[in-house]
N, C-alpha and C positions, 0 to 999 in steps of 0.2 A: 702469425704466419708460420704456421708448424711445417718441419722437415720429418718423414715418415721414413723406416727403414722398410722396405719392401722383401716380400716374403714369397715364395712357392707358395702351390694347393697345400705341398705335407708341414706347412711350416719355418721350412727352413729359409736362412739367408740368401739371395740372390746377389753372387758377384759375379765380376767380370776381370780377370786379369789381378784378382784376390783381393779386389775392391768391392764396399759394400755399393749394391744400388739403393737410391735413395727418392724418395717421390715431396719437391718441392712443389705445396700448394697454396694459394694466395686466395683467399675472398676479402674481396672488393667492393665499395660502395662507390660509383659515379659521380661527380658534382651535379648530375641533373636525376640524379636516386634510383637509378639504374642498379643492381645487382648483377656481378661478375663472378667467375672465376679460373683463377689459371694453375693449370698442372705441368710441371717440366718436371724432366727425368733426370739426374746424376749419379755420378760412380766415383763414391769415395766423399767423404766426411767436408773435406775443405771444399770440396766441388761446389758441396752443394750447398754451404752456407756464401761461399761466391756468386753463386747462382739466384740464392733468394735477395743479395744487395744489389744484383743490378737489377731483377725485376724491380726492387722497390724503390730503386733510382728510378727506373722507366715510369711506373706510374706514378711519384714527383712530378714528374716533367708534366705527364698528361693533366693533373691536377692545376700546376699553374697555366696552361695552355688556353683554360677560357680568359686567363684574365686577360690576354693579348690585348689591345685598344683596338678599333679598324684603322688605326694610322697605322698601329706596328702590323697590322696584316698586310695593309697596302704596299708596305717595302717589302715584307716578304713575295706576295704575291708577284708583283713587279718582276721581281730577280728573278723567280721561279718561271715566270710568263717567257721571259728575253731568250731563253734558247729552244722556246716551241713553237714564237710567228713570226713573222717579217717583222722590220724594223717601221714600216710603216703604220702598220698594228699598233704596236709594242706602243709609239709614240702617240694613236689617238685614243687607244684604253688608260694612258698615262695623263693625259691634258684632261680628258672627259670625267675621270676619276677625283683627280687634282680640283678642277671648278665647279663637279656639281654633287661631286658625294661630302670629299672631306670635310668641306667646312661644314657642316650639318653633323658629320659624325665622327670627326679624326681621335675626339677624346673619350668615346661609346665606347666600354666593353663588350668585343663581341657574344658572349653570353647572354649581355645586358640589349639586346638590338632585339625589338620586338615590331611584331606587328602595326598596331597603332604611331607606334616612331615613323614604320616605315610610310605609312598615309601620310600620316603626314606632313613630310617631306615629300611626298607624290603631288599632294596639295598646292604646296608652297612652288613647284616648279611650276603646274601648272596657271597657276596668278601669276608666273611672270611672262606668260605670254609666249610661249616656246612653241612649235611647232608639233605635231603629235608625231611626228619620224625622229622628231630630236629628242622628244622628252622619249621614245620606245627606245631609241640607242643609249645614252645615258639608263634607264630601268636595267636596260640588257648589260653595260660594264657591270652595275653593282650586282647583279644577280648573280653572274662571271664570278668573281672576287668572292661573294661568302659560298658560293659553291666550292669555292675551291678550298674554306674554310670548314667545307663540310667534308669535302674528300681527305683532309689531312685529319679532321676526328678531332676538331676542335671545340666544334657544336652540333648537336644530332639535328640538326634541320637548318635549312634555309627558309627566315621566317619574308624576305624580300619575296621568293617564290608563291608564298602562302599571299602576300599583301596583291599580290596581280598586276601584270603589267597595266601600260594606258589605254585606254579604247576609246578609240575615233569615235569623235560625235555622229549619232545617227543621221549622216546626211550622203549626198552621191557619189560617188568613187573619181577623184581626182579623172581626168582623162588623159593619158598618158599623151606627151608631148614631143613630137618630133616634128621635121619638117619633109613634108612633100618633095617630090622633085621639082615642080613649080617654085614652091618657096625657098629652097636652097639656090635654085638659079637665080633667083632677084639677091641673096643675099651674096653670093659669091659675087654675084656682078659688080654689087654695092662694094664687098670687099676688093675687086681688084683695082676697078677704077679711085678705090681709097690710095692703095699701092701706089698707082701707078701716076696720081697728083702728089706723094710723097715723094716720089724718084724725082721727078721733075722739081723737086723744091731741094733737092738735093740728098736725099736720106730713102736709103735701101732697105733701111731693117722691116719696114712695116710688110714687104713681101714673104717675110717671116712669117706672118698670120695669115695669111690668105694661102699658105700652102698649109700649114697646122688645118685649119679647118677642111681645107678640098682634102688631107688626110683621111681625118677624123670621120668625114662621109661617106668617102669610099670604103675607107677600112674596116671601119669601124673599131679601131685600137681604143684603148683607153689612156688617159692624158698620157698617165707617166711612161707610156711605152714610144707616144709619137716622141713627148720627151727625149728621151733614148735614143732615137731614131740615129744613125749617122750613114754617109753615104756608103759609108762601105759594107751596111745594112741590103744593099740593094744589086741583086744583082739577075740578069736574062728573066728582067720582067717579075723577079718576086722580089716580095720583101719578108726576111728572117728576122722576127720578133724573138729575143731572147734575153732580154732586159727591159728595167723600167726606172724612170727616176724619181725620188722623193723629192720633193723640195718642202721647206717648212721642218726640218731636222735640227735638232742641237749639230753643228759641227758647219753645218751647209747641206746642199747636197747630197744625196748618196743614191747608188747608183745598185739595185736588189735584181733581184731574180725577179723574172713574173709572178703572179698572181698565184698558181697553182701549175702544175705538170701542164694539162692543157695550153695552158697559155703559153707556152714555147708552141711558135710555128710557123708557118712560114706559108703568105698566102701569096696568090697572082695581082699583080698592079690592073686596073683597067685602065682603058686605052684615054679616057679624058683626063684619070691621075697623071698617066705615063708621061702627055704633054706637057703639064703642069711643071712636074719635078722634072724634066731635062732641059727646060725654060730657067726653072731655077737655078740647077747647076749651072747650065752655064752665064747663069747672070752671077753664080758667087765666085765664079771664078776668076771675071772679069772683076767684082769690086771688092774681095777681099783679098787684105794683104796674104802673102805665104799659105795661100789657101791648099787645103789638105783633105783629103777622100772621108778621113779620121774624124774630120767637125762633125757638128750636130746639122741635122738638116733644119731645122727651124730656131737657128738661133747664131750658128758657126762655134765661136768658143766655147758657148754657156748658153744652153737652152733656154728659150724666153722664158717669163716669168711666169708666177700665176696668177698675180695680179696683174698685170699688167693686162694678162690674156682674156678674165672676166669683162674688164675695163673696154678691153677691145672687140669683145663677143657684141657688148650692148651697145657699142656705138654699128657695126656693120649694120645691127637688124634696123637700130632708127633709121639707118641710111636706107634703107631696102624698103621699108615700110611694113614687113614683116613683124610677128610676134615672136618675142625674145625666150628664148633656152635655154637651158644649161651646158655648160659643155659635153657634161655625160650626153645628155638628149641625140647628140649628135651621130652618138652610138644606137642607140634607140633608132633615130631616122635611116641607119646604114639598117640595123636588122628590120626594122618596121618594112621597108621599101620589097625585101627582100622577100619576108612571108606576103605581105601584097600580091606578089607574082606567084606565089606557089614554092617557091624554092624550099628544096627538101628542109626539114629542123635540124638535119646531123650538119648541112654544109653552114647552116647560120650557126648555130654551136659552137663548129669549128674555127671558122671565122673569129667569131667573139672570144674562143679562149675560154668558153665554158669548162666549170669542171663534172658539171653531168650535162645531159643532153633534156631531163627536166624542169632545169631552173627557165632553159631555153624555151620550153613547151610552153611552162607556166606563166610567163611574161609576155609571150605573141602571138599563143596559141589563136583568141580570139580575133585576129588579124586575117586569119586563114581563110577562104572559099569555105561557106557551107557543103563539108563533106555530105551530110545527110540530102541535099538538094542532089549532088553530085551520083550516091550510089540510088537513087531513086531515075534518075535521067538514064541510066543503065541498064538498070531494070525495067524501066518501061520500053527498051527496046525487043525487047524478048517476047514472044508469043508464043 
């Protein structure tokens, strides 16, 4: 690792300030046999032998940097994750990490993670019966995590990227799931009349889910924002979306920002919500003690649960005789219903809290009136 005195065209010494300049240069072999080399400048003798110990510190460090394990990346990555996404992120790249990478590889050198590793642990998820969206989310954490092991220049490739996500068996595209306006009437009916044999048996809370859901379809919010919801959310016919809640966190609760920018907004009630939710108030005001503007609209103290809510989804649809969906779905039937009718894609977008106006395109588009029928019907009016 030679220190060079640097010189003019005629020769002579180059100082500065009646210091010599000096040209520190390093060649370097890589742990993956890469050839390097680095040139830094100094002025003055101690400079620059200062200067060539901490390059040679720095690439120490880089040297020992493949031995990392993916367990020690995992905590690093983790820590490094926590202050670029929601806590609600943060907690299901931590659980999805934790159950289906680590134990297969928490003791791996990530230098040492290849290819064929990575099959084969594609493999082994596979034979356990997983879902092909479950085992693409899990593919997508680990890919996450040594990407970001690549961005730090700890290993020159991401051999997970090279192994290839999972691909759906060749067969016919799920048919996305919502309900009709027919079949949310049969199920709301089912839910209220559920309500309203609960009241009568003594117990109010169950009118809790039967507004969660007339939400959910009108609004089309997603959970953790009706979560959120409280009355004082509500006001000259809108409702101001500007929170959301987690449940399922180390601590309890917590109560995050939305989704994205977008998802701050604040949309207009329709007139069948409107009844619903002034129904409710004043029924929580009548049976909750020291009841307060401040409560949760679906829940009062404490927002219902999420179990609970699942629990409760699949009992209204038996009741209804409907087929049963997810809670997101419900979101899906609020936008589904809406391209049905023609309504513009910025006002569905908007609605939903989109953060481009093509994710919106790309999931309902097919939904839409055949424009091509449409400008054809046009054009044949013309002579």
């Amino acid at each position: 690792m030679p220190i060079y005195k640097m010189t003019d065209k005629n020769g002579k010494n180059i100082r500065k300030d009646g210091l010599q300049k000096y040209r520190v240069r390093i060649n370097y072999t890589d742990s993956f046999g890469k050839s390097h080399q680095i040139d830094r400048v100094a002025f003055g003798a101690e400079t620059a032998k200062q200067l060539e110990l901490q390059l040679t510190q720095k690439l120490n460090a880089k040297e020992i940097a493949p031995k990392m394990t993916i367990g020690q990346l995992f905590t690093e990555y983790i820590t490094a994750k926590r202050s670029e996404v929601r806590e609600t992120s943060l907690d299901k790249s931590l659980r999805i990490l934790k159950k289906n990478v680590l134990p297969a590889f928490e003791s791996v050198r990530i230098d040492n993670l290849n290819v064929p590793m990575v099959q084969k642990w594609k493999q082994e998820l596979s034979e356990q019966g997983l879902a092909i969206v479950t085992r693409k989310n899990i593919y997508g954490e680990f890919r996450a995590m040594m990407n970001y092991a690549v961005k730090m220049e700890y290993i020159p490739k991401n051999p997970v990227i090279t192994a290839g996500n999972f691909k759906a068996p060749l067969e016919a595209k799920k048919e996305m799931l919502f309900y009709t306006p027919d079949e949310f009437k049969k199920y709301i009916s089912a839910a209220k009349n559920y309500a309203q044999e609960a009241e009568d048996g003594g117990s109010m809370y169950e009118w809790n889910y039967y507004v969660f859901f007339n939400i959910a379809f009108y609004m089309g919010m997603r959970k953790g924002e009706i979560y959120a919801l409280q009355w004082t959310d509500i006001k000259d016919g809108y409702i101001s979306i500007t929170k959301s809640i987690a449940q399922k966190l180390k601590g309890g609760d917590r109560i995050t920002p939305p989704k994205n920018k977008p998802s701050i907004r604040t949309i207009q009630i329709p007139e069948p919500l409107r009844a619903v939710l002034s129904e409710h108030y004043e029924r929580c005001k009548k049976a909750v003690p020291k009841f307060s503007d401040d409560m949760y609209i679906c829940g009062g103290e404490r927002p219902i649960r999420d179990t609970s809510l699942e629990k409760t989804n699949k009992k209204f649809a038996n009741l209804a005789g409907v087929k049963r969906i997810r809670i997101h779905d419900f979101r899906h039937s609020h936008a589904s219903l809406l391209a049905n009718e023609g309504i513009n894609i910025q006002e569905i977008a908007r609605r939903l809290g989109h953060s481009n106006i093509s994710m919106t395109w790309n999931t309902y588009s097919h939904l839409y009136p055949r424009e091509e029928e449409r400008a054809v019907k046009i054009l044949n009016t013309i002579v």
